[in-house]
C-alpha positions as a Markdown table, in Angstrom:
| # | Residue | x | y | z |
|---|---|---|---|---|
| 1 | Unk | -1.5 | -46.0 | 22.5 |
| 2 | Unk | -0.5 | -49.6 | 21.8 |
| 3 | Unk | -2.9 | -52.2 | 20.2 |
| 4 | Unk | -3.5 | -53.4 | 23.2 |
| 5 | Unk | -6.0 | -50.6 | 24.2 |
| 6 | Unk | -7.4 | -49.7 | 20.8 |
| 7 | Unk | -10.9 | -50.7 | 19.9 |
| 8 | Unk | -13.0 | -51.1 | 16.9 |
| 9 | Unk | -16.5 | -50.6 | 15.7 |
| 10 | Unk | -17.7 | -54.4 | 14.1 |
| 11 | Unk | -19.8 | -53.9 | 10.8 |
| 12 | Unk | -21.0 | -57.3 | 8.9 |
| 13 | Unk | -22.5 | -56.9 | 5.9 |
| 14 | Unk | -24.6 | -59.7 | 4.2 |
| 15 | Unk | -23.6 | -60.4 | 0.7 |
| 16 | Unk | -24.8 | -63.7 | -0.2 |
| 17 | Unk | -23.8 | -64.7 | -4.0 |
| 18 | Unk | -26.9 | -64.7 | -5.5 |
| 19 | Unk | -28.2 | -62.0 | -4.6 |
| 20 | Unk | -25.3 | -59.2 | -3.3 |
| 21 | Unk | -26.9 | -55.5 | -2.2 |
| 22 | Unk | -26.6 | -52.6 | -3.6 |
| 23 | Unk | -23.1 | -50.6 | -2.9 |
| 24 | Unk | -24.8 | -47.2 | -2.4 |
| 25 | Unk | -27.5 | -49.4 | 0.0 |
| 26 | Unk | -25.1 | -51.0 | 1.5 |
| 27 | Unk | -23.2 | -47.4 | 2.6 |
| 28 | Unk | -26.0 | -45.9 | 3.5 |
| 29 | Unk | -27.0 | -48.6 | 5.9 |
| 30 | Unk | -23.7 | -49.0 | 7.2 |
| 31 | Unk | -23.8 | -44.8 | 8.2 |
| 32 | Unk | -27.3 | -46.1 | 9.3 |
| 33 | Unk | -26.4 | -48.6 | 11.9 |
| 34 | Unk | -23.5 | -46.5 | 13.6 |
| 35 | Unk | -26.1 | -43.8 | 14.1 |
| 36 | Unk | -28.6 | -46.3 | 15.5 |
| 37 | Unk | -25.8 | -47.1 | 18.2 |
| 38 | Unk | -24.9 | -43.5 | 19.1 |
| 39 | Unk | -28.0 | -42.2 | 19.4 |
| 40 | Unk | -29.1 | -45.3 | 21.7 |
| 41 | Unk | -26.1 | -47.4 | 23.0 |
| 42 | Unk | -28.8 | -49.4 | 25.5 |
| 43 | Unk | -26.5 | -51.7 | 26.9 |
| 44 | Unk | -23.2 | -51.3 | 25.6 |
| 45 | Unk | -23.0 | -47.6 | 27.3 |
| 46 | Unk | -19.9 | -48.6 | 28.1 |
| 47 | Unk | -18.5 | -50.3 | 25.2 |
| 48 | Unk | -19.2 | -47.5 | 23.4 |
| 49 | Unk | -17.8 | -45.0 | 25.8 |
| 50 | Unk | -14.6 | -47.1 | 26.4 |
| 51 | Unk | -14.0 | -47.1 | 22.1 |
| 52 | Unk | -14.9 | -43.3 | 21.7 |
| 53 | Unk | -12.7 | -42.3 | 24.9 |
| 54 | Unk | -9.2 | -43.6 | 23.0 |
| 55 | Unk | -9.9 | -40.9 | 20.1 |
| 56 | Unk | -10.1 | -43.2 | 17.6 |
| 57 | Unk | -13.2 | -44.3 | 15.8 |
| 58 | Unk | -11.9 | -47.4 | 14.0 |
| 59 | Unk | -14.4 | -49.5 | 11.7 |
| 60 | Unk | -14.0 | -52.7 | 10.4 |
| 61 | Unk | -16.3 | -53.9 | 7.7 |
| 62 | Unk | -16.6 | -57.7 | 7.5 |
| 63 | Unk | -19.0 | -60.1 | 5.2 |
| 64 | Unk | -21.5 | -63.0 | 5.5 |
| 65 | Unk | -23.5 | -65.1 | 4.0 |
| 66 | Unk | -25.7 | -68.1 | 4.8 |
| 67 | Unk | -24.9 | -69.4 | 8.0 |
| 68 | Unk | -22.0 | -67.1 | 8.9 |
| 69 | Unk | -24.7 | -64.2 | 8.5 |
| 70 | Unk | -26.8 | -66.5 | 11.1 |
| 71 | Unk | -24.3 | -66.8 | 13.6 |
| 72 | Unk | -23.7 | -62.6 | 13.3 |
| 73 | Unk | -27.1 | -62.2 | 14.1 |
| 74 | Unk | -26.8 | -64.4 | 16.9 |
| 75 | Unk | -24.2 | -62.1 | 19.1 |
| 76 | Unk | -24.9 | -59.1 | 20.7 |
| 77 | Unk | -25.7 | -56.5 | 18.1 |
| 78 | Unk | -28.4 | -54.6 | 15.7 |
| 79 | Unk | -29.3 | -55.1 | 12.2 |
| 80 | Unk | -30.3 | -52.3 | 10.2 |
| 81 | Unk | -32.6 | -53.2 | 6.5 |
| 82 | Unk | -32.1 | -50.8 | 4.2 |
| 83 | Unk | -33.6 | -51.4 | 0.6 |
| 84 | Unk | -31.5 | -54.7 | -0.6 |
| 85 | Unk | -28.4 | -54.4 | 2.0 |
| 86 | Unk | -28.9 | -55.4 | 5.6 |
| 87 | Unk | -25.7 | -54.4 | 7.5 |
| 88 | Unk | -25.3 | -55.5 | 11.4 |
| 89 | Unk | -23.4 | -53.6 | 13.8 |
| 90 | Unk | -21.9 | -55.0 | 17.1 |
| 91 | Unk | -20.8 | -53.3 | 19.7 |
| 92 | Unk | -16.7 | -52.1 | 20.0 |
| 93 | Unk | -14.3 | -54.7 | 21.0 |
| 94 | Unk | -10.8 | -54.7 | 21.6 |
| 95 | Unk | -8.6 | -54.6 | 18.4 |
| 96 | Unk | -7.4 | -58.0 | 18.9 |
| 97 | Unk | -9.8 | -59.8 | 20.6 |
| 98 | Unk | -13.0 | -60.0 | 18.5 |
| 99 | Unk | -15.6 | -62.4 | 18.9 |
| 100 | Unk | -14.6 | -65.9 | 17.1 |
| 101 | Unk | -17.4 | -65.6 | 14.7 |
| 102 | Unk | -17.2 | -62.6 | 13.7 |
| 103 | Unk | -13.1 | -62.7 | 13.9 |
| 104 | Unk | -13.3 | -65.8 | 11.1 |
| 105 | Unk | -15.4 | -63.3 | 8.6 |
| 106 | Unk | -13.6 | -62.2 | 5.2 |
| 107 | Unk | -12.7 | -58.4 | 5.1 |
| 108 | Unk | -12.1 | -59.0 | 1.3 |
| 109 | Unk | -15.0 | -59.7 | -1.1 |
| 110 | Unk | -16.9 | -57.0 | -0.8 |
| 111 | Unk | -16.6 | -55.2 | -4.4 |
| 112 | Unk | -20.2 | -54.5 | -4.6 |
| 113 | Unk | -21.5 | -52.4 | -7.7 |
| 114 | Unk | -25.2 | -49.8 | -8.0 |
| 115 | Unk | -26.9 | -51.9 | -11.2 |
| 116 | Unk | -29.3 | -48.9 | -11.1 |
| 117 | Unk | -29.0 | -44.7 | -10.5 |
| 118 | Unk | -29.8 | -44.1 | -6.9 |
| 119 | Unk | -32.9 | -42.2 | -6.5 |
| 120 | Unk | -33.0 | -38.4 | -5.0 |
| 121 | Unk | -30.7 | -37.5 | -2.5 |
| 122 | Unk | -32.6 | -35.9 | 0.6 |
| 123 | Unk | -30.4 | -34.9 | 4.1 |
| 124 | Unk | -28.1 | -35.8 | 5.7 |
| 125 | Unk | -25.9 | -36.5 | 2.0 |
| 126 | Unk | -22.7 | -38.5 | 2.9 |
| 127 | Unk | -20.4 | -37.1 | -0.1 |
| 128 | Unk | -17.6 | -40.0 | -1.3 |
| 129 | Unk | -14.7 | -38.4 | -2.8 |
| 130 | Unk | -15.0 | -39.8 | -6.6 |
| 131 | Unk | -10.6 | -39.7 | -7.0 |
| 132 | Unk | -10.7 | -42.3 | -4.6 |
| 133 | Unk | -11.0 | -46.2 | -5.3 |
| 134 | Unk | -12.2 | -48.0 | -2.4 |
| 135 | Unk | -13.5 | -51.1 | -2.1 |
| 136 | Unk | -17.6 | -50.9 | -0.5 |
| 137 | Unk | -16.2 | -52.7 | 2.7 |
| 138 | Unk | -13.5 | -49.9 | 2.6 |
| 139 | Unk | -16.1 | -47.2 | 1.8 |
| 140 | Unk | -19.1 | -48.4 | 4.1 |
| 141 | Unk | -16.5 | -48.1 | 7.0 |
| 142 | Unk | -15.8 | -44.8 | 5.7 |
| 143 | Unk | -19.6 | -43.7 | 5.1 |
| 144 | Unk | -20.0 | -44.5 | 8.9 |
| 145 | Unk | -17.5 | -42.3 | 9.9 |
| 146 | Unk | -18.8 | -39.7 | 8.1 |
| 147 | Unk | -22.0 | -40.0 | 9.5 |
| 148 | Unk | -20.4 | -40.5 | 13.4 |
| 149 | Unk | -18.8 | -36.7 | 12.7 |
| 150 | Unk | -21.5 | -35.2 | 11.6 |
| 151 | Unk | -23.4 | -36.3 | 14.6 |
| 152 | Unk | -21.3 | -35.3 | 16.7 |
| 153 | Unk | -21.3 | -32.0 | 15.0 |
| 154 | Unk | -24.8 | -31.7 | 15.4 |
| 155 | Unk | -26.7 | -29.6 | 17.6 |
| 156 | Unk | -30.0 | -30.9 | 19.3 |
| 157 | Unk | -32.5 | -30.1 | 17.3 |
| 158 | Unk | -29.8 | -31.3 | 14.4 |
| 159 | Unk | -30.2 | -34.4 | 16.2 |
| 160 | Unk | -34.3 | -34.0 | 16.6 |
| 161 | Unk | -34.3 | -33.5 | 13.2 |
| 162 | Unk | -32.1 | -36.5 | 12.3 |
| 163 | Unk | -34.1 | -38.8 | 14.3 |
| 164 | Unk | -37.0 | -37.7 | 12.6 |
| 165 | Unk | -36.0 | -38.8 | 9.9 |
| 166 | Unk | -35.4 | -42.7 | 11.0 |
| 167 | Unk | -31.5 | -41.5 | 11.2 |
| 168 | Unk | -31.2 | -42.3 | 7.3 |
| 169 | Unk | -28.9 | -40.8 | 5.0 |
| 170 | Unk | -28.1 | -40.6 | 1.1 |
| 171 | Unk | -24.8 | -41.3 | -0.1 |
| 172 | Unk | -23.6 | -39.6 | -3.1 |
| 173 | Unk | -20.1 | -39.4 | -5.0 |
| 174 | Unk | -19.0 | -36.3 | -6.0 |
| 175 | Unk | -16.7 | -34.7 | -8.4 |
| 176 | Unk | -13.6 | -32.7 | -7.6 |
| 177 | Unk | -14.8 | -29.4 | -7.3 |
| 178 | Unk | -18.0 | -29.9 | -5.6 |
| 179 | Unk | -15.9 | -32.1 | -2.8 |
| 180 | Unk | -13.2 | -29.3 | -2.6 |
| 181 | Unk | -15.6 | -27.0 | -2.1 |
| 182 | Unk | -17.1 | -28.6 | 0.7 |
| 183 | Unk | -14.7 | -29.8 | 2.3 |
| 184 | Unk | -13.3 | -25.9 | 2.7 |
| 185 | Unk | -16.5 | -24.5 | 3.8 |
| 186 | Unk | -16.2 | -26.4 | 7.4 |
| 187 | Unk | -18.3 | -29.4 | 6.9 |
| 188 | Unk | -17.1 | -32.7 | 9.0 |
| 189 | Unk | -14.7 | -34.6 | 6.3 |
| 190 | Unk | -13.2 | -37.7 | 6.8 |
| 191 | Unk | -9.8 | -37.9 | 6.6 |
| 192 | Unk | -8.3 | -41.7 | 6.5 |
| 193 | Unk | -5.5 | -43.2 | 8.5 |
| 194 | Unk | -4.2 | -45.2 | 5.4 |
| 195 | Unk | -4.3 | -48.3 | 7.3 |
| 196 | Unk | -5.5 | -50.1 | 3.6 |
| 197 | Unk | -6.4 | -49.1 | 0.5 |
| 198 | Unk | -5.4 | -45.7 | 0.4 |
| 199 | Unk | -3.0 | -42.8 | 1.2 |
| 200 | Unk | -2.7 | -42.2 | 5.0 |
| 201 | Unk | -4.8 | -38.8 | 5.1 |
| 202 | Unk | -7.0 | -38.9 | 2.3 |
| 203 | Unk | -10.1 | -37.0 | 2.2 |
| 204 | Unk | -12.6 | -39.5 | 1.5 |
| 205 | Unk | -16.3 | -38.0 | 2.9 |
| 206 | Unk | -17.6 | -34.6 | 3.7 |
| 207 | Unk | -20.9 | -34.4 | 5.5 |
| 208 | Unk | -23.7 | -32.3 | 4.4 |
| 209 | Unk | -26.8 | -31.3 | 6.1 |
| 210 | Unk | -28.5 | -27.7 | 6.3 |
| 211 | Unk | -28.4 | -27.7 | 10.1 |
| 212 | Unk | -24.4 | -28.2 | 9.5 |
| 213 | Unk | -24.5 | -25.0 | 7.5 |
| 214 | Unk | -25.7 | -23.3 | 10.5 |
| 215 | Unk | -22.7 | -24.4 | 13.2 |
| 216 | Unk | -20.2 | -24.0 | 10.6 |
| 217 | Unk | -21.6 | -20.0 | 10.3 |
| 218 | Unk | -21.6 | -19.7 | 13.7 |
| 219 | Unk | -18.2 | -21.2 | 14.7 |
């Protein structure tokens, strides 16, 4: 598959400088959004079938503030609010032919930091391998993914249950072990491309949820 035919999931982030999110916020409403636009594609059906069909689930993470976060919220797409991070996603476009507003966004510039403990983790728990070093825009991208996989390894009342829930998830790092362990019992792990940051095939999430624990037994 050339370039040519590849698509990509759009995520914007706002991170204006006085007041940047959360990282764990930001993750989790990153995982948040791409949920939002599998469970319910509305009108972009077909953008959404066209980028899931090439086998590829590519995200790109980009950031705005001011009046380049009013100009993503002008195109086609939703924004989710999640505690301090709001994180838009639009629908898939071709790899290189991205909107010119949101094609002019900085990738970079998203080291965002948790200036308190996050609060209780309660299902689904998006687990970030703690060996890794990956920027938030990196890790957002990869928080999503993790999220995408574990929906589609959901049954339906999985999914009922997930809705129920407002689709939300906790993200969490965990150590060595309690990743290993895991990502050997089955669960949907994440394993990168390397296209930046890090080693291609890296294990960077594992999904958790007890309905998970359930199709795993049974497969």
């Amino acid at each position: 598959m050339n370039d040519a035919e590849l698509m990509v999931l759009p995520l914007v982030v706002r991170i204006e400088r006085a007041t940047p999110p959360e990282r764990t916020d930001a993750l989790e409403a990153a995982a948040s959004a791409v949920l939002s636009l599998l469970d319910d594609p509305g009108e972009w059906a077909a953008e959404l079938h066209a980028w899931q069909s090439t086998g590829k689930i590519r995200k790109v993470v980009r950031r705005a503030r001011g009046a380049e976060w009013r100009r993503a919220l002008a195109l086609p797409g939703r924004t989710v609010e999640h505690r301090s991070a709001e994180v838009r996603v639009h629908p898939p476009v071709p790899l290189d032919d991205w909107p010119r507003d949101l094609a002019r966004l900085q990738v970079s510039g998203t080291e965002l930091t948790d200036t308190r403990e996050p609060g209780p983790a309660g299902p689904p728990v998006l687990w970030e391998n703690s060996r890794l070093a990956m920027s938030a825009g990196k890790a957002m991208a990869q928080a999503g993914h993790a999220a995408q996989l574990a929906w589609w390894a959901s049954d339906a009342a999985g999914r009922d249950a997930w809705r129920a829930s407002g689709l939300t998830v906790s993200v969490r790092a965990a150590g060595r072990e309690s990743f290993d362990a895991m990502a050997a019992a089955g669960l949907p792990v994440v394993r990168d491309a390397g296209f930046t940051e890090i080693e291609p095939g890296s294990c960077t999430f594992v999904a958790d949820a007890p309905w998970l624990h359930g199709r795993v037994a049974r497969s």
